[in-house]
N, C-alpha and C positions, 0 to 999 in steps of 0.2 A: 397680938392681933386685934384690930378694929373692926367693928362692924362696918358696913356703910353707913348704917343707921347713927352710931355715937361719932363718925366722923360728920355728917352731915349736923347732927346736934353741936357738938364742940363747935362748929364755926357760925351757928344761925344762922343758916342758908337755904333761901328755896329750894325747892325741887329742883326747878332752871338753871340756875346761878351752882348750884352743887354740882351738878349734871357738865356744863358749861366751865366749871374748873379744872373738873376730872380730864375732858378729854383736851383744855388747852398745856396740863401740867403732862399729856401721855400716859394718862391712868385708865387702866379698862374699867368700861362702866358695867360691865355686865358680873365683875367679880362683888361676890358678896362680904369678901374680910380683906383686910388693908395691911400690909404689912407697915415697923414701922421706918422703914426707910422711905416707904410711899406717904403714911403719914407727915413725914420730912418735908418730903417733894409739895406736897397738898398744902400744907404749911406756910413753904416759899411761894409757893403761887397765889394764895391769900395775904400774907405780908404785900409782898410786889404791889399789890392790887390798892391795900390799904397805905404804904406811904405815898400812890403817884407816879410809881415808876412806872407800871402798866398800867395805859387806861381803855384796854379795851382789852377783850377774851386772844384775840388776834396776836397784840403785842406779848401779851403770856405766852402765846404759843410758838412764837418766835425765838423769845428766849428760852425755853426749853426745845427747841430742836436746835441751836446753835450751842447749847451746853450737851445737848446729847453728842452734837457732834463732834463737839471738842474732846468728851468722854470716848467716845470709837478712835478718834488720832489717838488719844492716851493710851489706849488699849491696845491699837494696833502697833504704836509705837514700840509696846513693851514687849507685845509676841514676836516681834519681828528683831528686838534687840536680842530676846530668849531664840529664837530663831538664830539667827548669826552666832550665838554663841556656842549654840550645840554644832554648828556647822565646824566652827573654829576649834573646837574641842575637838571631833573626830577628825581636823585635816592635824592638828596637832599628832593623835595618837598613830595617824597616817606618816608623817616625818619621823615617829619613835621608830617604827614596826622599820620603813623602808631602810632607815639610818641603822638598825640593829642588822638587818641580810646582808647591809652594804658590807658591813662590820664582820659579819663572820664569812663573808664571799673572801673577802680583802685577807683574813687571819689565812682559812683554807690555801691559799695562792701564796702565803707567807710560809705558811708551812712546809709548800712542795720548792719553795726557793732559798730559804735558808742553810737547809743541809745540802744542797749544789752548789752555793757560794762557799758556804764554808771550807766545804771539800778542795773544793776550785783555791781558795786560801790558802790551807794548807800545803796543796800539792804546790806554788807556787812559794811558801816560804820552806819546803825539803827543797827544791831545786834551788833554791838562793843559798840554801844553810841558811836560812835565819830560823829556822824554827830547831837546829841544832844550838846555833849559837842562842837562842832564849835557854834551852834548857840548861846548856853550862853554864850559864849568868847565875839560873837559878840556883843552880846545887853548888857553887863558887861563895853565893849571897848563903843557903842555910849550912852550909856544910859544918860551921863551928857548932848549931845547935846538932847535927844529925851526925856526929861525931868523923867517924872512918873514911875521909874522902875520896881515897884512891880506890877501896873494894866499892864506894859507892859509884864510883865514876864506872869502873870495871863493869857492874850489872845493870845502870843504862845502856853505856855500849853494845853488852848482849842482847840487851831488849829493843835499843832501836834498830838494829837490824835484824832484830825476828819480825815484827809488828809494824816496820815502814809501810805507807802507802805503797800502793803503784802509781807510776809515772805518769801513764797514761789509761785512766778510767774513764769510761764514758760519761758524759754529764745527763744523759736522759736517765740511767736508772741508780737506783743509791746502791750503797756497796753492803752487802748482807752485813759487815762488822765497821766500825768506822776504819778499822787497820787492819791494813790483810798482809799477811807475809810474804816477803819480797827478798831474792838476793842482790837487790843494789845496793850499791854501797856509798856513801856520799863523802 
């Protein structure tokens, strides 16, 4: 910090002329210590003065209000870019959040239609027989690993028609077991 007094020393300036700098550079005269970015400022407006470029207190003080003002656009530029970006940040976290309810609206609705189609699948490959003919493809294809063919074949038979669907289930509600015992016979 500067006094008024050692800034007015450091430049050899009247009273006037010191007075007349402070307030064309935007510096309060009425403060008694100088910080030193003001010192800076005080500085520039004495150089200016001393090669030519300002020749009157007037022209100093033009080019410090058109450097302040350029410094407020820089300023404002920057809060307003920080501005936008925290907007853009919460409309971002806004697309996580909405995309995540969509996300679990969309699974819940998956949920309650999966085991209806399925059901609806199945009952549609017992009435074809394809879902008998899959299963003797199957025990046909492991049989040489799972040894005894014939008693195996014998205790699907009993099981497929213990454990058959029904033919006709409703599709609004699910079925307490996925296989309810049925005497048809396919």
């Amino acid at each position: 910090m500067l006094t008024r007094e050692d800034l007015q020393r450091e430049y050899d300036l009247s009273e006037e002329d010191f007075k007349e700098t402070l307030k064309a550079c935007g510096l309060s005269l009425k403060k008694r210590n100088y910080s030193e970015a003001e010192r800076e400022r005080f500085a520039q407006a004495r150089m200016l003065f001393d090669e030519g470029i300002a020749n009157s207190y007037d022209d100093l003080a033009s080019h410090f209000k058109s450097q302040d003002f350029d410094d407020e656009d820089d300023a404002n530029a920057v809060a307003i870019s920080v501005e936008l970006a925290e907007h853009l940040r919460l409309l971002e976290q806004q697309a996580v959040d909405t995309g995540f309810q969509m996300g679990l609206q969309q699974a819940e609705i998956m949920g309650k239609v999966i085991p209806q189609v399925t059901i609806m699948r199945l009952k549609e490959m017992i009435a074809t027989g394809e879902l008998r003919q899959n299963f003797e493809q199957f025990w046909q294809e492991a049989s040489p690993q799972l040894g005894n063919v014939e008693a195996l074949g014998e205790r699907v038979e009993s099981r497929w028609k213990e454990y058959q669907l029904q033919k006709y289930q409703p599709l609004t509600s699910l079925p307490e077991s996925s296989m309810e015992s049925s005497s048809n016979d396919f």
